[in-house]
C-alpha positions, 0 to 999 in steps of 0.5 A, spaced: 500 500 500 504 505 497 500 513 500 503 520 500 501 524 504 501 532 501 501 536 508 498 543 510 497 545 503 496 553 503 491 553 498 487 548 494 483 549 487 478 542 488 475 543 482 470 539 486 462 540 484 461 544 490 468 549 487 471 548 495 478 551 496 480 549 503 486 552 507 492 549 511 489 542 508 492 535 507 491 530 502 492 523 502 493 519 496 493 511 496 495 507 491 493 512 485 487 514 489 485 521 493 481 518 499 482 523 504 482 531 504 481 534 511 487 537 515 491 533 520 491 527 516 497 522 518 501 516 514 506 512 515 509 514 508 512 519 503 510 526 506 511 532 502 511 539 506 505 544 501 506 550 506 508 554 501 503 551 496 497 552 491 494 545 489 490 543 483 489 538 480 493 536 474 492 540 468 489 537 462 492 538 455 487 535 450 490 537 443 498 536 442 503 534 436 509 531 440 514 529 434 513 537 432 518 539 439 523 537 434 522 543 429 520 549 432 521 555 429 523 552 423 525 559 418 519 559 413 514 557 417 514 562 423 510 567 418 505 563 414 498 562 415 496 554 416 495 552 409 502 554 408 506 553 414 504 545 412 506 546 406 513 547 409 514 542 414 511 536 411 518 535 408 521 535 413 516 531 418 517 526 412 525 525 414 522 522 421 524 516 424 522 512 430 527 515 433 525 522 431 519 520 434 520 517 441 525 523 443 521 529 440 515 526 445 520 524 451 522 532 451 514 534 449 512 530 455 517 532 460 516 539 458 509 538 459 510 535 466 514 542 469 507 546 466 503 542 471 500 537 466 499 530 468 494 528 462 495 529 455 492 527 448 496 527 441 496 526 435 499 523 431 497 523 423 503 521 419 508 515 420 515 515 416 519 511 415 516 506 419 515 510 425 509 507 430 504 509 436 508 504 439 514 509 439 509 515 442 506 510 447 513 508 449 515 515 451 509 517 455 510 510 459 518 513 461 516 519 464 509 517 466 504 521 464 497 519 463 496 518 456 491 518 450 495 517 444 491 518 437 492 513 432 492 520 425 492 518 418 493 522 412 490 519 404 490 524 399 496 526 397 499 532 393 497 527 386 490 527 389 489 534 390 491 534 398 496 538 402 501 533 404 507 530 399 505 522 397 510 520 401 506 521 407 500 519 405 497 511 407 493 506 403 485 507 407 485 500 408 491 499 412 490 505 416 484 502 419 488 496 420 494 499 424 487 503 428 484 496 430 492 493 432 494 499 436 486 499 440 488 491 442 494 492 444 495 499 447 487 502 449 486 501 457 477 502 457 477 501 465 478 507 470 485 510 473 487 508 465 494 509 464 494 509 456 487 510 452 487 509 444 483 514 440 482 514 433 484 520 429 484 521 422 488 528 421 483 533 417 477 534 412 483 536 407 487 529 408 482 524 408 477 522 405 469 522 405 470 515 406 475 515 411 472 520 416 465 515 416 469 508 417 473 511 422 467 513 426 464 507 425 471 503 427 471 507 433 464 506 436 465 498 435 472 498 440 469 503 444 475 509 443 474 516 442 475 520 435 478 526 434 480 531 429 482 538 427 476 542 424 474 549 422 481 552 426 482 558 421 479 561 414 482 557 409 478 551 413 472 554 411 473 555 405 475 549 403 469 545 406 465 550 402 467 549 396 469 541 396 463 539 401 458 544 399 457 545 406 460 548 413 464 543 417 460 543 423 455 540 417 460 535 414 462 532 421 455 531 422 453 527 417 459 523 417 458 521 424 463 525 427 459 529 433 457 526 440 460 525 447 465 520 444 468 526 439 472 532 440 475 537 435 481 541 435 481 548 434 474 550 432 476 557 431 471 559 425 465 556 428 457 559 427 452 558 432 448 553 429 455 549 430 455 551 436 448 549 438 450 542 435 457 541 439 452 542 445 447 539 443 450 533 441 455 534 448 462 535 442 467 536 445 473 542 443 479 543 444 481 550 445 489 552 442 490 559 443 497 560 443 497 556 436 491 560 433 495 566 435 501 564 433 498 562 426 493 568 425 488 563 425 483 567 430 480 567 436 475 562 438 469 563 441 469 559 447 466 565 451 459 563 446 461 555 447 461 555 455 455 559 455 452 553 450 455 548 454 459 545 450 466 541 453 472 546 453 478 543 454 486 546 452 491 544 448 498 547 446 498 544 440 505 542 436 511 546 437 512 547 431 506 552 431 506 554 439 512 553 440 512 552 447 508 546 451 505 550 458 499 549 459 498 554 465 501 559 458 495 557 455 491 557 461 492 564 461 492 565 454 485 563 453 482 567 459 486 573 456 484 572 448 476 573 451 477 579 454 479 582 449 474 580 444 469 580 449 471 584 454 475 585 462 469 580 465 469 575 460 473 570 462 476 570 469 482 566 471 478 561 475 474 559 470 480 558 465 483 554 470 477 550 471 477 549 463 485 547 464 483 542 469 477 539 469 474 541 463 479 538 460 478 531 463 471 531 461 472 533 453 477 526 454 470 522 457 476 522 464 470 521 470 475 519 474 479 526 473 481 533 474 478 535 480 480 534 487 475 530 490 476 524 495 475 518 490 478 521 484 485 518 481 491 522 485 494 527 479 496 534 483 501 539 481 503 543 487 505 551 485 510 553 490 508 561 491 513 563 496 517 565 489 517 572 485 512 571 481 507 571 486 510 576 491 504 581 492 499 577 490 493 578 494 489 571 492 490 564 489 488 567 481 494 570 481 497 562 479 493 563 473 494 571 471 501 572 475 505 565 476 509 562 477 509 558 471 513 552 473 510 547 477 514 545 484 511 537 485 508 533 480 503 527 482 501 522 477 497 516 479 500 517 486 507 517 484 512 523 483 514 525 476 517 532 478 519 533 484 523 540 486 521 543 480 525 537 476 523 531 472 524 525 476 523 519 471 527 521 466 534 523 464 532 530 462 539 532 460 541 526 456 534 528 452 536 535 452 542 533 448 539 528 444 534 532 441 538 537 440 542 533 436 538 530 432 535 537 431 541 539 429 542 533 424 535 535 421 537 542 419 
């Protein structure tokens, strides 16, 4: 029976249903599960002093591209819009290999984890090489973050009058092939889930009609997630309008993509009426802020979504369009780009980091996470706030609209990934130099 003991926590953002922030708190943590959160708790093992710490839950990152850390700021592709920032970077993506993918997702998880994130998606569309989601997976499994690795695909090429060069496109067949391999033998459907399959075809312009609708149906028979990018700038829109005839809310619609099991990234070009779906039929988002600006993609209408009651979570994003992996940055982004669109009280700090928690463990169908509340799986991050960052600051929203950043404890299914601000489970350094090297090797 492993436990550990968080020890007089100066504040705790629950996230519960009630929205309760106790003070000079303990919480307990038993064998990957919070079981109690009351002051003057005791435990015969680990003890870790929070007098000096903001507690949340850990973050929830919804939407990522973890072989993207190997190229970030790529010349060419740091001003372009969307359609050709790809343009740039699908060569360069297609001289990956396993290795490629394993070390960009081990140094995209570790940085994941410093910002507090304790669950990610990822999409992973294009396959090199013979690069596999194994490679991904095995990656997640060394740092030990929660994981929900989503089996992309792309298969119109250039020669069919898609984006991507023919080389990184694959046959429809087998792709549906490796979807059915990678659920057996990766995707864990039972709580506290470690590692959960989803499948991904990568978007409207990369796939065809067909595809879209066999992978929804391929998915509902194993029972995973279907996840997809849609609407994120004006280019989308206008494609779908002019190959589909219609918005892309309506193309996913008839092709099966809306639901309680299906979240779309980005979304930033949605209308009311798709609004109106996303909430109806419980659709999930996942917004990416510091990507939609980086790409001049716009400003999503989360303030509009939330109201409706569509599901919102937060993703970084690639880092070849963010370029960086915080998701206490998004956080912040999120809240900053509704009130500039929508004003001062459109969005407060609270609510962009409840949607950073918990909303992200709903859009991914995770019950068992995202708050915490006795019975919930053990992922916490603790924010020392003795630092600068936070000196002056009058009240625990200050975590989200000043800092810090960095996260001092990490907790994942009641084991320790960072611990004083350091990645515990894997050599950080020799996967610094790594990816550097092969970085370097690209250029």
């Amino acid at each position: 029976m492993a436990e550990t003991l968080i020890r007089n926590a100066r504040h705790v953002l629950t996230m519960d249903d009630a929205g309760s922030e106790p003070e000079g708190t303990d919480i307990l943590l038993r064998d990957g599960v919070i079981v109690g959160i009351a002051p003057g708790l005791t435990t015969s093992g680990v003890i870790i002093d929070a007098a000096t710490c903001v507690v949340t839950p850990g973050l929830v990152n919804t939407h990522h591209h973890l072989y993207q850390t190997l190229t970030r700021a790529v010349p060419g592709a740091q001003d372009a819009l969307l359609f050709g920032w790809l343009k740039t970077l699908y060569p360069i993506w297609a001289r990956f290999s396993p290795e490629h993918m394993f070390v960009s997702a081990l140094a995209g998880l570790a940085e994941l984890a410093l910002s507090g994130c304790t669950m990610t998606s990822d999409h992973l569309y294009l396959y090199p090489n013979g690069a596999r989601l194994d490679d991904t997976i095995a990656a997640a499994r060394e740092v030990g973050l929660r994981f929900h690795p989503t089996r992309g695909a792309m298969s119109i090429g250039e020669s069919a009058g898609g984006l991507p060069p023919d080389s990184l496109v694959e046959r429809e067949d087998a792709i549906l092939e490796d979807c059915i391999r990678v659920i057996d033998a990766f995707h864990d459907p039972s709580e506290g889930a470690m590692v959960r399959v989803g499948v991904a075809p990568c978007s409207p312009f990369s796939v065809s009609r067909n595809l879209m609708r066999d992978a929804a149906i391929l998915a509902r028979d194993k029972g995973v997630m279907l996840h997809t990018h849609l609407a994120e700038n004006d280019e989308d829109i206008a494609y779908s309008e002019a190959k589909f005839g219609c918005r892309p809310g309506q193309y996913a619609e008839e092709l099966g993509w809306t639901g309680p099991d299906v979240w779309h990234a980005h979304c930033v070009k949605l209308d009311g009426s798709e609004i109106g779906l996303f909430a109806r039929s419980r659709t999930g988002v996942a917004h990416c802020p510091c990507s939609n600006c980086r790409l001049g993609s716009g400003v999503a209408p989360v303030r509009a979504m939330r109201d409706a009651g569509v599901k919102v979570g937060l993703g970084v994003d690639g880092s070849a369009s963010n370029d960086a992996g915080s998701l206490m940055g998004e956080a912040r982004q999120a809240m900053l780009l509704q009130r500039v669109s929508k004003g001062a009280d459109a969005m407060s700090a609270r609510e962009a980091l409840r949607i950073a928690t918990r909303g992200g463990a709903e859009v991914l169908g995770r019950a068992d996470c995202g708050q915490i509340a006795v019975g919930k799986r053990a992922d916490i991050a603790l924010w020392d706030v003795s630092g600068i960052e936070s000196a002056g600051s009058w009240d625990v929203a200050a975590l989200v609209l000043a800092g810090p950043a960095r996260v001092r404890h990490l907790i994942v299914e009641g084991r320790q990934v960072v611990r004083d601000g350091e990645v515990v489970t894997v050599d950080l350094r020799e996967t610094i130099v790594k990816q550097n090297s092969l970085a370097r090797a690209l250029v």
